[in-house]
Every structure is written in C-alpha cells, then in structure tokens.
C-alpha positions in Angstrom: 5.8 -0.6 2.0 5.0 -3.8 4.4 5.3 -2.2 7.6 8.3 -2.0 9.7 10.7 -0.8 7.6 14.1 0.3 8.5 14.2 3.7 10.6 17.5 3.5 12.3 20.5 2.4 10.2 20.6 2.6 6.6 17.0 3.0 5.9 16.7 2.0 2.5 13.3 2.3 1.7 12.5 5.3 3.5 16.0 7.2 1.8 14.7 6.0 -1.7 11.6 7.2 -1.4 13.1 10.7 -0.3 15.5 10.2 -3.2 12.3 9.4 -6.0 10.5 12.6 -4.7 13.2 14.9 -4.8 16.1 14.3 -3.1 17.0 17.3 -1.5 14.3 19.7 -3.0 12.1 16.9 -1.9 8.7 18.8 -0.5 7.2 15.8 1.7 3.7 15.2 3.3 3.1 13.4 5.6 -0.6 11.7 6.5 -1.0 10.1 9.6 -4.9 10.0 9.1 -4.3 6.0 9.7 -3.3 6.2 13.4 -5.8 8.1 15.4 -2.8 10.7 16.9 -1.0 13.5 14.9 2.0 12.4 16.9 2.5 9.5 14.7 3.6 11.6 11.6 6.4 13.5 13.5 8.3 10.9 13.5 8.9 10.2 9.9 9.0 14.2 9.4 12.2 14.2 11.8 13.5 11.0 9.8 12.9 12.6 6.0 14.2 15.8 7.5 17.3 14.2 8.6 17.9 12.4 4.8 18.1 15.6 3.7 14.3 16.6 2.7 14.2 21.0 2.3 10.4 20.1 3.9 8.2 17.8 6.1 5.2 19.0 6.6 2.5 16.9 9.2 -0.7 16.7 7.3 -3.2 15.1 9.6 -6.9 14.5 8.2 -8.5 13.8 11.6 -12.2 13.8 10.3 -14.1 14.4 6.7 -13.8 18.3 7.4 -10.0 18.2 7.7 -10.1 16.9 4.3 -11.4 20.3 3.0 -9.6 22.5 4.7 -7.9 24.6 2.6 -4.7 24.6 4.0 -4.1 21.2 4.8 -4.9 20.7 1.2 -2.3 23.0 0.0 0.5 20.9 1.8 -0.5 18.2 -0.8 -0.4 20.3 -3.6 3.1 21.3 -2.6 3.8 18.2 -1.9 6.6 16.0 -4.1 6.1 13.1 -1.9 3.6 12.4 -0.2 3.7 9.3 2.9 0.5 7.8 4.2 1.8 6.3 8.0 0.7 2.8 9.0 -2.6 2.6 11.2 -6.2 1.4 10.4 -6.4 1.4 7.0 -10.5 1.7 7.4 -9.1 5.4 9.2 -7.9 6.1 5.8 -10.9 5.5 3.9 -13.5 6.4 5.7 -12.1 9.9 6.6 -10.4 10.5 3.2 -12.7 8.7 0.7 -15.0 10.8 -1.8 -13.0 14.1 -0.5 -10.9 16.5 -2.1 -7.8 15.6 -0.1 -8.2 12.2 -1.9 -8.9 13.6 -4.9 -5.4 15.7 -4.7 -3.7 12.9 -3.8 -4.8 10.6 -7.4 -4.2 14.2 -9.1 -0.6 15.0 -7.5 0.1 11.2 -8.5 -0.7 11.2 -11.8 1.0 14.6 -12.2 4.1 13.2 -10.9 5.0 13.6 -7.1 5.8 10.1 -5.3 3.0 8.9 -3.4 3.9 6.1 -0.7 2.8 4.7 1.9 3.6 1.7 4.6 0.9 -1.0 6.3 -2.5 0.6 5.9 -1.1 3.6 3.9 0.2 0.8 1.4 -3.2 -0.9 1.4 -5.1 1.7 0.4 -3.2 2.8 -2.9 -4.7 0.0 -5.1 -8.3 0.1 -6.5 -9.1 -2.6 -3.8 -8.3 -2.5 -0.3 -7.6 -5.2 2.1 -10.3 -3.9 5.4 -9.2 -6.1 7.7 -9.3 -10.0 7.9 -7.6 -12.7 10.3 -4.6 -14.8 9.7 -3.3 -18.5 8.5 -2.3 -20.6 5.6 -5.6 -21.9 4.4 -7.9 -19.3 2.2 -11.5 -19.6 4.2 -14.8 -17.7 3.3 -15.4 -14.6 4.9 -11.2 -14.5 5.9 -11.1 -11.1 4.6 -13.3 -8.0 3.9 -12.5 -5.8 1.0 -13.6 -2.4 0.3 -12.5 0.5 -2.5 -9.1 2.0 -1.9 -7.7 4.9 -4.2 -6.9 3.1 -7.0 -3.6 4.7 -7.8 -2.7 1.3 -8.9 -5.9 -0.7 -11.0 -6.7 -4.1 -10.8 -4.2 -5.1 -7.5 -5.0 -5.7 -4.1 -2.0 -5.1 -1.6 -1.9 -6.8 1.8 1.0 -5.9 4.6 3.0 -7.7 7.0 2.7 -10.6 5.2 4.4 -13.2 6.2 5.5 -11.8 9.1 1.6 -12.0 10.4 0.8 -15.3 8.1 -1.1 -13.6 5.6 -1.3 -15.8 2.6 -4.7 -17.6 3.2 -6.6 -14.0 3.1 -5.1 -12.9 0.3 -5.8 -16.8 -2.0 -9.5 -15.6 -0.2 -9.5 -12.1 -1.6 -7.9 -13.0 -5.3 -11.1 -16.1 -5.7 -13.2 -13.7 -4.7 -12.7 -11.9 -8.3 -9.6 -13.6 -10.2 -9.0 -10.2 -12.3 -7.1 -8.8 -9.0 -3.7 -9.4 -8.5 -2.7 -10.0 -5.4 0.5 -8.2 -3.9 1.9 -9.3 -0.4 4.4 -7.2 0.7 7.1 -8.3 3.7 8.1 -6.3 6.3 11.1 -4.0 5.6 10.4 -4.6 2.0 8.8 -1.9 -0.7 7.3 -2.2 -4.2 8.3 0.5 -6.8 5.8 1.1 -9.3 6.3 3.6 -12.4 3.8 4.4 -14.5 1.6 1.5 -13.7 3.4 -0.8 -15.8 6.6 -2.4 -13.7 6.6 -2.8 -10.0 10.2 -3.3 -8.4 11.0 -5.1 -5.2 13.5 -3.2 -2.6 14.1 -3.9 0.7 15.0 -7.4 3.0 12.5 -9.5 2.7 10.4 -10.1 -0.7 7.1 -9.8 -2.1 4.4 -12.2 -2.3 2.4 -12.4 -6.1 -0.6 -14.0 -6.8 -2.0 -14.4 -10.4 -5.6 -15.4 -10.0 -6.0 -15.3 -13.8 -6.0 -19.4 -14.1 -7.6 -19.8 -10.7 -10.7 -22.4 -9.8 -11.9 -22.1 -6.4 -15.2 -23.3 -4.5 -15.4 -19.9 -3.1 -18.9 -19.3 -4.3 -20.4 -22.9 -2.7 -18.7 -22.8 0.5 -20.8 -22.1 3.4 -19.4 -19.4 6.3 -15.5 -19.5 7.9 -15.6 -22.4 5.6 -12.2 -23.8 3.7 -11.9 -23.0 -0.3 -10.2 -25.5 -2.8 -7.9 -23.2 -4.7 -6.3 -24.4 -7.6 -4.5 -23.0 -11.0 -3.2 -19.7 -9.1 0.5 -18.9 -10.2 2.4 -17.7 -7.2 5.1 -15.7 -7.8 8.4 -14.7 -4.5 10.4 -11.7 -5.8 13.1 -10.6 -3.8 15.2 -7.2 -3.8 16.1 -6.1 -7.4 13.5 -8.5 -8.9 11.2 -7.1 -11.3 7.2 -7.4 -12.4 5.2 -6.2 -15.4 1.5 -5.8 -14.1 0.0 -5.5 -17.2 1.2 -8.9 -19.0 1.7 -10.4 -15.8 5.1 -11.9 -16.0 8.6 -11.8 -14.3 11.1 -9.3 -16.0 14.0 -10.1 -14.1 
C-alpha cells in the first residue's frame, strides 16, 4: 500500500485486505513498530474491527526485546493478517530485523496468512528496502539509501507515496544501482496484490509505477557525489486498478 489509503468511505484497500485474510474469521495484527507510539495501531484495529474482523489485536515491537516476548509473538502466530502501519521504515528494521518476530512474520507468510502493509510497512516487505532518500525527477548519486528489508517479495524494491512526493528519480537511482531489482512505485490510495510471488495486481485510485532495470545503462558508477546519472534502456511500466504484472518474466498480463 502507498500510504494514505482510504479510511473513511469505501475503503477499498483496507476491506480487501480484511477480505484476503479472512473475512470475517479474519484474526488481524497489527504492527505499529514504524511510528514510535502504540497509539498509531488503534486506529486501524477500530477500522478492521468495524469491516467485520472476529479480532484486532495491537502488536507493538517497541525495542529488540519486544520482539521476543512471547506473547506478542503469539499474536502473530494467530495472526491471518498481519498490517505493518506507516512510520519510519528504518523503525521497522532496526527493531524487528534478525528477530524472531521477523522471522514469524516470513514463516506466517509463507504458511499462508496475508501480510500487508502501507508506506514504511510496504517498504520493508521486498528483499531491498527503500531507507530514506530525497525527492525529484532526475535520478542523482547518493538520492537514496538502501538497506535489507524482509524479503517476502525477492528481487523488488518498493518505494511509497510516489508520485504524490515526486519519487521517480530515487527509485531510476536505486534500480542502476543493481539492474536485477525491480522497481515498484506505489501511489497513494493505491495497493499491489501479490500471490505466490508470481503476479502482482494493482487496486486502488491511483496506479503503480514499474521499472525494469534489466536493459538499463547508467553512469551511476562514474558520477561523483549528489551528481546527475544518464539512465538509458529502462522500460517503465504505469498500471492502473485491475491491471496486472508477472514478476518473474517481467511483462504486462493485462
């Protein structure tokens, strides 16, 4: 999810999510490790509970030893959806990285329970994560930092906001850097469904940004500090609601 999405009215993304984990025997928990407050999960739990949910459960990771206590760890192992809230995505994996509550997170996915989450909480489900990095058009050296996120989805880097905040120059940056990435801009108020790590799907308002560094030249490697990179041979995809992606071949389905 790209941030902002729809809380009020008919809340598309936030309702199919609910639907994709359970509907309602949908068992939801909710991280909020990304914002610095607890308060920030209560918010979606009153908004899941409200679709519908039998449970929302707060799960709030405040430091490295949350994420070994055993009972905040059983909320994700009861868990059929599990939401990471926006925030600082460094928040997420700093506090969560190389602990057991991350390591029941990649488990619960791969055993089947949805696992979501919007802005940071997006950022850090691919193997690469988007640290932080500034804005505007034109893909400069040192634009972006990149660390390790989850990898629940290998081989993709997903940035937020993005055109809301002007985000395509970072993410050109990021995809030079190593050309096997692809890069995955998501709108605000617009989602990417992805099952089985084979087809992503588009819902929401706004679309999705996708960048196939796979023909790419770039400069990156000769350019000198906040420098500008020539980027040339990247295939840019713009998929809007319904539109679907095969992230293994690379192509447009429909």
């Amino acid at each position: 999810m790209g941030g902002a999405e729809d809380k009020l009215d008919d809340k598309v993304i936030l309702s199919t999510f609910l639907q994709i984990s359970g509907g309602s025997q949908a068992r939801i928990a909710i991280v909020p490790t990304a914002s610095s407050i607890e308060a920030a999960g209560e918010r979606y739990k009153a908004i899941f509970l409200g679709m519908g949910a039998d449970s929302a459960e707060v799960t709030f990771f405040g430091n490295r030893s949350d994420a070994q206590r055993p009972s905040l760890l059983a909320a994700l192992e009861r868990a059929t959806g599990i939401f990471l809230t926006g925030g600082n995505q460094l928040r997420l994996s700093s506090i969560l990285g190389g602990t057991p509550a991350a390591e029941i997170i990649r488990r619960r996915n791969n055993e089947g329970a949805t696992v979501g989450g919007t802005s940071a909480g997006a950022s850090i489900l691919s193997s690469h994560m988007v640290a932080y990095g500034a804005s505007g058009n034109a893909p400069k050296q040192r634009m972006a930092q990149m660390v390790a996120g989850f990898g629940l989805v290998p081989d993709v880097i997903i940035d937020q906001h993005f055109r809301q905040r002007d985000r395509i120059g970072r993410l050109l940056t990021l995809v030079a850097s190593n050309p096997r990435l692809l890069g995955v801009g998501v709108d605000e108020d617009t989602a990417v469904l992805i099952e089985g790590l084979d087809v992503m799907e588009v819902i929401g308002r706004h679309s999705v940004t996708v960048v196939d560094g796979r023909g790419m030249e770039s400069n990156i490697h000769q350019v000198k500090r906040y420098g500008e990179i020539s980027v040339t041979g990247a295939t840019l995809h713009m998929l809007t609601a319904g539109r679907r992606f095969d992230l293994q071949n690379r192509k447009v389905l429909d």
